[in-house]
Backbone as XML, in Angstrom:
<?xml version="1.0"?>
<chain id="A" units="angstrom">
  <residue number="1" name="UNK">
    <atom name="N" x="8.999" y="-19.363" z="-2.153"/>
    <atom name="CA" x="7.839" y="-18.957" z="-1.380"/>
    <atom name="C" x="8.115" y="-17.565" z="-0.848"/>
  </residue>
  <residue number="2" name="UNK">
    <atom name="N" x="7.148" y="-16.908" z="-0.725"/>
    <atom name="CA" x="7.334" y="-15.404" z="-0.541"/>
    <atom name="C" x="6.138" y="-15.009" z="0.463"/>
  </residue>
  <residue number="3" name="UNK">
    <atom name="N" x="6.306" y="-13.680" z="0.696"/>
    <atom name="CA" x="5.382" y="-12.806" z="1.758"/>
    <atom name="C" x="5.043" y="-11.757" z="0.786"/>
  </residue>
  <residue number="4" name="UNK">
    <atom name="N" x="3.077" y="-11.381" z="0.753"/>
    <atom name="CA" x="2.250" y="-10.761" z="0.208"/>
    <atom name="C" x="1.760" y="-9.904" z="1.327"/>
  </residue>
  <residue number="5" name="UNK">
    <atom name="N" x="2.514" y="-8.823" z="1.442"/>
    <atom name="CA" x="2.077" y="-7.745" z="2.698"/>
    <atom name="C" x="0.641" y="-7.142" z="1.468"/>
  </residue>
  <residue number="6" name="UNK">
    <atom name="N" x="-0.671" y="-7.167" z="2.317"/>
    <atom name="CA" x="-1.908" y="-6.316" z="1.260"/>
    <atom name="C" x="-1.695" y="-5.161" z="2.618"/>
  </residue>
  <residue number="7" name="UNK">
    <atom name="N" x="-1.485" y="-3.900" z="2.401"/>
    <atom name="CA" x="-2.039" y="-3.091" z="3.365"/>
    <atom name="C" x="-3.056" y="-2.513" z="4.094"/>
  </residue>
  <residue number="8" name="UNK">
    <atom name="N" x="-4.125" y="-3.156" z="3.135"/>
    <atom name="CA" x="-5.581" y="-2.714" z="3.530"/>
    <atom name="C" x="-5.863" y="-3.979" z="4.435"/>
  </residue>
  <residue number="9" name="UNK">
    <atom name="N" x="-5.685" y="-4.889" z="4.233"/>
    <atom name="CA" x="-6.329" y="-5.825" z="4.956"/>
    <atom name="C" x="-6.706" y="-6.016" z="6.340"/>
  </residue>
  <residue number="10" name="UNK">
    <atom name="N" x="-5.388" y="-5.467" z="6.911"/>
    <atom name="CA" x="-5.268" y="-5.273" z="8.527"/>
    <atom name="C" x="-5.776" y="-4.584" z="9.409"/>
  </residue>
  <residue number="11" name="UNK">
    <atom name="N" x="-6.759" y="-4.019" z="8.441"/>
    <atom name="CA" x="-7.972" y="-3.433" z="9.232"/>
    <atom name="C" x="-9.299" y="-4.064" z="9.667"/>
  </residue>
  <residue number="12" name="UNK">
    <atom name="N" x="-9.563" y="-5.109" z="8.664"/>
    <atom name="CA" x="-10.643" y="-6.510" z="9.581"/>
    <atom name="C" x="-10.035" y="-7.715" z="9.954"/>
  </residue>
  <residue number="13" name="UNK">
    <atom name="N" x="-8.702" y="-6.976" z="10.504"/>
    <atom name="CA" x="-8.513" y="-7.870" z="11.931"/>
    <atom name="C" x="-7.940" y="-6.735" z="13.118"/>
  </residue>
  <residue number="14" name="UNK">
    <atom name="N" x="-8.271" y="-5.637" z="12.640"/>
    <atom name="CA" x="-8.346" y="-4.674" z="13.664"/>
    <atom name="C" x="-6.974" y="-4.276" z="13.994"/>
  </residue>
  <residue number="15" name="UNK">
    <atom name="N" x="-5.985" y="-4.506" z="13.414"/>
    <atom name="CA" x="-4.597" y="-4.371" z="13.377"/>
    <atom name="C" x="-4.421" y="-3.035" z="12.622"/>
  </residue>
  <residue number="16" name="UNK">
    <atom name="N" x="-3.384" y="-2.365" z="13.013"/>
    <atom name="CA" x="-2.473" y="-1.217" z="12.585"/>
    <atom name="C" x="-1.651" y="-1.691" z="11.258"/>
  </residue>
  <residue number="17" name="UNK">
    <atom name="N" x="-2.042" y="-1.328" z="10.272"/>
    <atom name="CA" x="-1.055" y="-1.581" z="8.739"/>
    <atom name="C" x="0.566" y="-1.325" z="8.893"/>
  </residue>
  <residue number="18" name="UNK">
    <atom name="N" x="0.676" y="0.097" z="9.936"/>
    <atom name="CA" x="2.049" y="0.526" z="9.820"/>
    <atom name="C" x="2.501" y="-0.246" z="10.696"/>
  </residue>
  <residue number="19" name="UNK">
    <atom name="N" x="2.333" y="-0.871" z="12.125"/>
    <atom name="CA" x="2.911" y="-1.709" z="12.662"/>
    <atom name="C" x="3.240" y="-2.875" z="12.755"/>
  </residue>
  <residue number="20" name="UNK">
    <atom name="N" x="2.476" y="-3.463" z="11.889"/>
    <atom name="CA" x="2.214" y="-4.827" z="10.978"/>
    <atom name="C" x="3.341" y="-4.814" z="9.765"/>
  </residue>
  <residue number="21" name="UNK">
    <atom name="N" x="3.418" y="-3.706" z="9.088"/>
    <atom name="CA" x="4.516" y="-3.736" z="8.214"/>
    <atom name="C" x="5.665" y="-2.944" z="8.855"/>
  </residue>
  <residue number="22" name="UNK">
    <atom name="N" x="6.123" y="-2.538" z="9.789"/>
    <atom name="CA" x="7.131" y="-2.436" z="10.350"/>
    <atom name="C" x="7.538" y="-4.158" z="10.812"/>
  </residue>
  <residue number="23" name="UNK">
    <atom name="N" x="7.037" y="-4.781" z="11.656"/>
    <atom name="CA" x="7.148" y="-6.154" z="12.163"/>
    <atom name="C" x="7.869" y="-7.396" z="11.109"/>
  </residue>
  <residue number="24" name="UNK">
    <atom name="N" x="7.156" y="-6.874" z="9.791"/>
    <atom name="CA" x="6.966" y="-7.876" z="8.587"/>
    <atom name="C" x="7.987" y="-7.078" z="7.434"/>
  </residue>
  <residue number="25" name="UNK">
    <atom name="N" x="8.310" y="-6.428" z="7.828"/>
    <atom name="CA" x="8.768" y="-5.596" z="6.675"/>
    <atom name="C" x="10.302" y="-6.429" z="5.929"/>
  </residue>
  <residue number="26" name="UNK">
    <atom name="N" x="11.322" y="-7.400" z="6.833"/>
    <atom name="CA" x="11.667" y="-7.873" z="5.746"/>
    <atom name="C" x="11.486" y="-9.490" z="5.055"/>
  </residue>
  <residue number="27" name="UNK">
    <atom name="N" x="10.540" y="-9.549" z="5.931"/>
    <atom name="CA" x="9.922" y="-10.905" z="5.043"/>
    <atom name="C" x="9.214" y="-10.251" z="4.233"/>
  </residue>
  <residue number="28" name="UNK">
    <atom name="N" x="8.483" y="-9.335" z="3.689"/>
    <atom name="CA" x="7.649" y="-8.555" z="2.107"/>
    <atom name="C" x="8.637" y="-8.937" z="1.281"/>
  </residue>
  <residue number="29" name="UNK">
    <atom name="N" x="7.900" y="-9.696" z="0.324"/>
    <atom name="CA" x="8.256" y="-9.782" z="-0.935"/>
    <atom name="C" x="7.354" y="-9.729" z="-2.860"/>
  </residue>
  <residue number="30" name="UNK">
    <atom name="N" x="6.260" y="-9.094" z="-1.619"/>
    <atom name="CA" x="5.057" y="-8.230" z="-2.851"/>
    <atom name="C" x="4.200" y="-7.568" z="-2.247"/>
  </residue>
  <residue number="31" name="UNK">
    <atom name="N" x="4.465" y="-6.159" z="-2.427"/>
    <atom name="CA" x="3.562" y="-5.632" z="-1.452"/>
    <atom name="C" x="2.305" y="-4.668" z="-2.543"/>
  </residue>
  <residue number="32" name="UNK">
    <atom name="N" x="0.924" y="-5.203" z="-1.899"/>
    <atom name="CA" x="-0.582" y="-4.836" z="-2.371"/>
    <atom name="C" x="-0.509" y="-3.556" z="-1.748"/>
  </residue>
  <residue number="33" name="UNK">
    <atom name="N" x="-1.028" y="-2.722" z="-2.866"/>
    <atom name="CA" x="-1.143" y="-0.998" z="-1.958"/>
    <atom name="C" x="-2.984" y="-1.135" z="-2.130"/>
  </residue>
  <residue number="34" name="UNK">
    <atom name="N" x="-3.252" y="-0.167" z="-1.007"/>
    <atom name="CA" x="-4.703" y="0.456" z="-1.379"/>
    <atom name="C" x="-5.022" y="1.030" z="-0.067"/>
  </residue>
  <residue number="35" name="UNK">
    <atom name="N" x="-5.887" y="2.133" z="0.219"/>
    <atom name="CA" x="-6.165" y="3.311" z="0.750"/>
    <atom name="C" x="-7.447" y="2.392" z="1.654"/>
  </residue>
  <residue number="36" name="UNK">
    <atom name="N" x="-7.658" y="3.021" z="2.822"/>
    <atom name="CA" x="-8.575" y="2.332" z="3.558"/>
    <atom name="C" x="-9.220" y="3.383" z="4.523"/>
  </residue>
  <residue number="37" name="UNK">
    <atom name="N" x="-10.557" y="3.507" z="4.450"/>
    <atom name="CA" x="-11.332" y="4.539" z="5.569"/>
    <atom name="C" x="-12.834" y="3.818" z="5.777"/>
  </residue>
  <residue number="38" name="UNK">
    <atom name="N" x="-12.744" y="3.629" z="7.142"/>
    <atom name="CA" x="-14.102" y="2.896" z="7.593"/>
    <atom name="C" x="-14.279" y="1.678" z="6.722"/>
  </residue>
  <residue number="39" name="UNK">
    <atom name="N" x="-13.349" y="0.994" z="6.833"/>
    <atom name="CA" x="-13.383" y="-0.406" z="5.812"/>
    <atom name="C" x="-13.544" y="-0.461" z="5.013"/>
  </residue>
  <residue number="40" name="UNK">
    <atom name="N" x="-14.025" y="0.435" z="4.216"/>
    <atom name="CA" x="-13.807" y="0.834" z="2.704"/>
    <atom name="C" x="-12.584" y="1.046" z="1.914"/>
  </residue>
  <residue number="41" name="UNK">
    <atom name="N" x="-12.753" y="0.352" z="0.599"/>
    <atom name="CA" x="-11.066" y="1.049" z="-0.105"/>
    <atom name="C" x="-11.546" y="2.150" z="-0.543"/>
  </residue>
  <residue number="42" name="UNK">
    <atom name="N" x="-10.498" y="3.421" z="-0.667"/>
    <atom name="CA" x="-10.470" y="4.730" z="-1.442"/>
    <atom name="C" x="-9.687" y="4.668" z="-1.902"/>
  </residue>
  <residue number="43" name="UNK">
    <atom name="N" x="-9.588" y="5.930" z="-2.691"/>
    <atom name="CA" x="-8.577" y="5.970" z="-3.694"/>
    <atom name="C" x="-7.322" y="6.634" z="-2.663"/>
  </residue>
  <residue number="44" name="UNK">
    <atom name="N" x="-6.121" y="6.440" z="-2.991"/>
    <atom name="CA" x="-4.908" y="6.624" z="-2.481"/>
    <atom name="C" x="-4.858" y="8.298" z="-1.643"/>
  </residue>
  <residue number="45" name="UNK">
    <atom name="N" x="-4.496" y="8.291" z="-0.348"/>
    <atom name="CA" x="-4.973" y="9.683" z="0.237"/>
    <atom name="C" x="-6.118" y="10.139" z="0.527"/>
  </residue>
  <residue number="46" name="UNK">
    <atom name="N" x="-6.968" y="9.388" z="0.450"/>
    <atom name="CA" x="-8.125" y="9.814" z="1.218"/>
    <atom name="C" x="-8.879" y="8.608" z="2.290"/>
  </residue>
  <residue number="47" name="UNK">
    <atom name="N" x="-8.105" y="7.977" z="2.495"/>
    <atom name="CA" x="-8.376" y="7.122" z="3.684"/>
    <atom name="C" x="-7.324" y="7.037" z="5.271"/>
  </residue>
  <residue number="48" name="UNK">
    <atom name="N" x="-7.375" y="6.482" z="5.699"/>
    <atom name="CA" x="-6.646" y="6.126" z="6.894"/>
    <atom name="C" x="-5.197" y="5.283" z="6.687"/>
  </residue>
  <residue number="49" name="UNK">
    <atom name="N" x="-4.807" y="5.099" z="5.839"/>
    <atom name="CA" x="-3.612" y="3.960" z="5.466"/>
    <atom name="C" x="-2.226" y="5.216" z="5.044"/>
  </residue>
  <residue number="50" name="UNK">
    <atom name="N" x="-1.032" y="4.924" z="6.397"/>
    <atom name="CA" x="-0.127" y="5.809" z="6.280"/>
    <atom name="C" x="0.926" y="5.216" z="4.990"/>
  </residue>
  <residue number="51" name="UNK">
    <atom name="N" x="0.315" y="4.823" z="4.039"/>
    <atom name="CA" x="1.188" y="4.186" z="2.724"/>
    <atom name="C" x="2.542" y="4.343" z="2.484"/>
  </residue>
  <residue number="52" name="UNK">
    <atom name="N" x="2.404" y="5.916" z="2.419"/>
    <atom name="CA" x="3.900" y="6.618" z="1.757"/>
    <atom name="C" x="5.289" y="6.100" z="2.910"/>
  </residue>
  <residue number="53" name="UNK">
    <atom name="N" x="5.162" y="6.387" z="3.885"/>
    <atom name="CA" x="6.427" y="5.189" z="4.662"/>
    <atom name="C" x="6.893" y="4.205" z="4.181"/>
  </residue>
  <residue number="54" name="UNK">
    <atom name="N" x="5.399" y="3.547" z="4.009"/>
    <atom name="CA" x="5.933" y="1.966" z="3.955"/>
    <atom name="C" x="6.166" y="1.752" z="2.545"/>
  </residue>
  <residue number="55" name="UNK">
    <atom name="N" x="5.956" y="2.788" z="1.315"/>
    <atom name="CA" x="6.202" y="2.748" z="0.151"/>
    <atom name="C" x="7.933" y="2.585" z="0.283"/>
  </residue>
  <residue number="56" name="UNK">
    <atom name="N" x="8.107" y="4.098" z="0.726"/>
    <atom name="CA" x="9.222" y="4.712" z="0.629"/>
    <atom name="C" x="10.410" y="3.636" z="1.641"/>
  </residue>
  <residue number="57" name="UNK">
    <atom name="N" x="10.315" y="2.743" z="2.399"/>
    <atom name="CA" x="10.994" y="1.611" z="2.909"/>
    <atom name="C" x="10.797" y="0.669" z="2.799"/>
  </residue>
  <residue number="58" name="UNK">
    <atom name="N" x="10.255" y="0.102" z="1.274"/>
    <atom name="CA" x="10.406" y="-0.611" z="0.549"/>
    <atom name="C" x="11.414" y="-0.819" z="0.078"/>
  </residue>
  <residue number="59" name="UNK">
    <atom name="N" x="12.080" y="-2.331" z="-0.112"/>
    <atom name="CA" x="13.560" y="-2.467" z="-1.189"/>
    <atom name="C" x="13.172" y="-2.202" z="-2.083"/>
  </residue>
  <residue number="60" name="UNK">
    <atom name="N" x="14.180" y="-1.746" z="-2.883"/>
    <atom name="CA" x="13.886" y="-1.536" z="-4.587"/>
    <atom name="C" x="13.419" y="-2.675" z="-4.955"/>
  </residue>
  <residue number="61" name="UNK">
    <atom name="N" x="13.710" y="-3.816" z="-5.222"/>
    <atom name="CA" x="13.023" y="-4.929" z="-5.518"/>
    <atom name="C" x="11.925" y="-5.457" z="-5.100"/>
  </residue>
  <residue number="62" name="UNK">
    <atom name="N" x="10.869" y="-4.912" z="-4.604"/>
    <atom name="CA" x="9.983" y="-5.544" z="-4.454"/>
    <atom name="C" x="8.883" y="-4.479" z="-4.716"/>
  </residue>
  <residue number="63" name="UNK">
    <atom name="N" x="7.884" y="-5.336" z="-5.685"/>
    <atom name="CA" x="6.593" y="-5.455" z="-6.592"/>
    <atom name="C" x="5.851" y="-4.458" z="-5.885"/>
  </residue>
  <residue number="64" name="UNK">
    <atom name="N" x="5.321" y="-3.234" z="-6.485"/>
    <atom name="CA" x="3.812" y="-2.878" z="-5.667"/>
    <atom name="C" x="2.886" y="-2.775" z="-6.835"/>
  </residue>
  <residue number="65" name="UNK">
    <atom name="N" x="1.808" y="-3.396" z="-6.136"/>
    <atom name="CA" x="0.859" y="-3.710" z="-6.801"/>
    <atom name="C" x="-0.623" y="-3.076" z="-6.277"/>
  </residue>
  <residue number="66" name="UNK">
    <atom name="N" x="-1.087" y="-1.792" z="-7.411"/>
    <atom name="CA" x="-2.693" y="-1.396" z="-6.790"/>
    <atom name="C" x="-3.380" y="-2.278" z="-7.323"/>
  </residue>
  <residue number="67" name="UNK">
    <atom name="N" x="-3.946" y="-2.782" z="-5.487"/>
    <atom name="CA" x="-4.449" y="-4.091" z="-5.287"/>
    <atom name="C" x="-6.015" y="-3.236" z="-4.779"/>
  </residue>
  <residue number="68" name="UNK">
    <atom name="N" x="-7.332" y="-2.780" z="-5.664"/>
    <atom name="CA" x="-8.001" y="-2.257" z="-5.511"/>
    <atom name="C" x="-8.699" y="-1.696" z="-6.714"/>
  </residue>
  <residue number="69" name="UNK">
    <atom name="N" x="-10.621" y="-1.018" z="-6.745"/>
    <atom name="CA" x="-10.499" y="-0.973" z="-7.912"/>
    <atom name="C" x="-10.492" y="0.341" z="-8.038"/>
  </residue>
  <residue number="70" name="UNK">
    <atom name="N" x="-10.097" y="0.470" z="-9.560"/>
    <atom name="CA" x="-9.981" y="2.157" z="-9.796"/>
    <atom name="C" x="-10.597" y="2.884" z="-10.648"/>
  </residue>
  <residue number="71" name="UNK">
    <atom name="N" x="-11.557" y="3.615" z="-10.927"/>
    <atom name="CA" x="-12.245" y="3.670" z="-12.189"/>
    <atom name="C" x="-11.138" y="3.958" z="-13.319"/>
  </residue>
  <residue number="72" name="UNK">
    <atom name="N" x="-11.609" y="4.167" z="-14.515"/>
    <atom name="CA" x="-10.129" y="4.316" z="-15.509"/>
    <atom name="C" x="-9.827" y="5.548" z="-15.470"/>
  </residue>
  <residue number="73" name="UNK">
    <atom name="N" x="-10.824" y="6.364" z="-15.495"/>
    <atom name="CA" x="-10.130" y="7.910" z="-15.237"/>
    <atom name="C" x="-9.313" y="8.322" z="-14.666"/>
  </residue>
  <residue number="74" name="UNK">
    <atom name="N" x="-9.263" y="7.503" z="-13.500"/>
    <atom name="CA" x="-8.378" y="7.580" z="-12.135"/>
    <atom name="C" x="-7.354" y="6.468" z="-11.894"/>
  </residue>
  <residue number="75" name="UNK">
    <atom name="N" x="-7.068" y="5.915" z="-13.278"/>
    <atom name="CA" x="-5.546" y="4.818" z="-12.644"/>
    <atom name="C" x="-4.896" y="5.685" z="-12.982"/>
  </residue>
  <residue number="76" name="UNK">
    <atom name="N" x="-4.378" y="6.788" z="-13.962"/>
    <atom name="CA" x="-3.114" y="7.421" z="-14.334"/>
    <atom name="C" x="-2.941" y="8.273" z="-13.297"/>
  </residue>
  <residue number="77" name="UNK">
    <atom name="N" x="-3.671" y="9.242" z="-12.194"/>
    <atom name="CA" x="-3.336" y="9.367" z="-11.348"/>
    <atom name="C" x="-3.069" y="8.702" z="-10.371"/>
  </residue>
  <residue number="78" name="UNK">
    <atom name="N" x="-3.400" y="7.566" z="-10.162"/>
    <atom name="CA" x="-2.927" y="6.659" z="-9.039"/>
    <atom name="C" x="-1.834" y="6.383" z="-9.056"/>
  </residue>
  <residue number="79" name="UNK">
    <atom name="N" x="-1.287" y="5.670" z="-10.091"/>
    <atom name="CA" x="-0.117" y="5.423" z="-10.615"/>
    <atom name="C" x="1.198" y="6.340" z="-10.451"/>
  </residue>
  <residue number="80" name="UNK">
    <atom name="N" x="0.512" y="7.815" z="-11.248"/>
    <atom name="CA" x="1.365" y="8.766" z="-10.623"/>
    <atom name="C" x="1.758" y="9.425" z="-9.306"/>
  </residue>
  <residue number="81" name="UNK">
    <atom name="N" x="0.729" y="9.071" z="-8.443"/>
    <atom name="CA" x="1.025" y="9.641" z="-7.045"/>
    <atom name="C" x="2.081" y="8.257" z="-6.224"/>
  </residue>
  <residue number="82" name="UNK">
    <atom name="N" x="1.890" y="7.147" z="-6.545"/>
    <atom name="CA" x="2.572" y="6.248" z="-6.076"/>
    <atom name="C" x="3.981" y="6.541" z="-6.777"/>
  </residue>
  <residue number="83" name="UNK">
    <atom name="N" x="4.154" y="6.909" z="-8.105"/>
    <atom name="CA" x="5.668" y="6.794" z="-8.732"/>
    <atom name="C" x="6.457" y="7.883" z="-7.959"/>
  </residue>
  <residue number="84" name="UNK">
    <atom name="N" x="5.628" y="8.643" z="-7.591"/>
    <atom name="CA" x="5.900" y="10.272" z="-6.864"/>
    <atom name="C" x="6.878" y="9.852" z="-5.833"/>
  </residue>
  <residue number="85" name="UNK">
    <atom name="N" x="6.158" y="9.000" z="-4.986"/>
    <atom name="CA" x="6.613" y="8.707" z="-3.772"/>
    <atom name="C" x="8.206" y="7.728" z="-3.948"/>
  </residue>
  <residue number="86" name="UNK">
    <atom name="N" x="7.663" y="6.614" z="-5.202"/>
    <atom name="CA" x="9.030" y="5.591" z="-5.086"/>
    <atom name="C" x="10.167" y="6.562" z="-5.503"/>
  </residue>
  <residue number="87" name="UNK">
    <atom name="N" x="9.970" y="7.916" z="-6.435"/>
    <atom name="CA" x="10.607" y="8.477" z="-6.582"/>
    <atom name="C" x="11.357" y="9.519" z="-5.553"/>
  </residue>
  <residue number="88" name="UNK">
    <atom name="N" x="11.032" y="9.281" z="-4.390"/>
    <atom name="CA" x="11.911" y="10.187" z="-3.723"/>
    <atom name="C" x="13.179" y="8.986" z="-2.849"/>
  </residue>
  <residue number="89" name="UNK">
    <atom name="N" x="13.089" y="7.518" z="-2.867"/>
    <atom name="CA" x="13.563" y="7.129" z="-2.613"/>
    <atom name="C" x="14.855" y="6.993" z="-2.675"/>
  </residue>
</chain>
């Protein structure tokens, strides 16, 4: 049994994502990425969701998953801006 941190979610319950995954951070054991502004998902960086932290203090072992939709034009950049980040780890 495992822990599914979604980062967007914690915004309709009015909760802070980064302090929520600071709290939770080592029970995560799959963590959902996606960008959030005015309850809306966006695409990665243009919402309110401080991601790259909680990317970047992530264990190596554990799953991220864009949990959101993306048109197709725009998964290979998504993809790449997230590898960006695991890559400075």
């Amino acid at each position: 049994i495992g822990y599914t941190y979604d980062a967007g979610n914690w915004y309709w319950v009015d909760e802070n994502p980064s302090v929520a995954f600071k709290k939770l951070k080592n029970q995560i054991t799959n963590y959902h990425l996606k960008d959030i502004k005015d309850k809306e998902t966006v695409m990665l960086g243009e919402g309110d969701t401080d991601w790259q932290p909680m990317v970047l203090s992530l264990l190596d072992n554990i799953p991220i998953f864009l949990e959101y939709g993306i048109p197709d034009e725009q998964i290979k950049h998504e993809v790449e801006l997230v590898n960006s980040v695991i890559n400075k780890r």
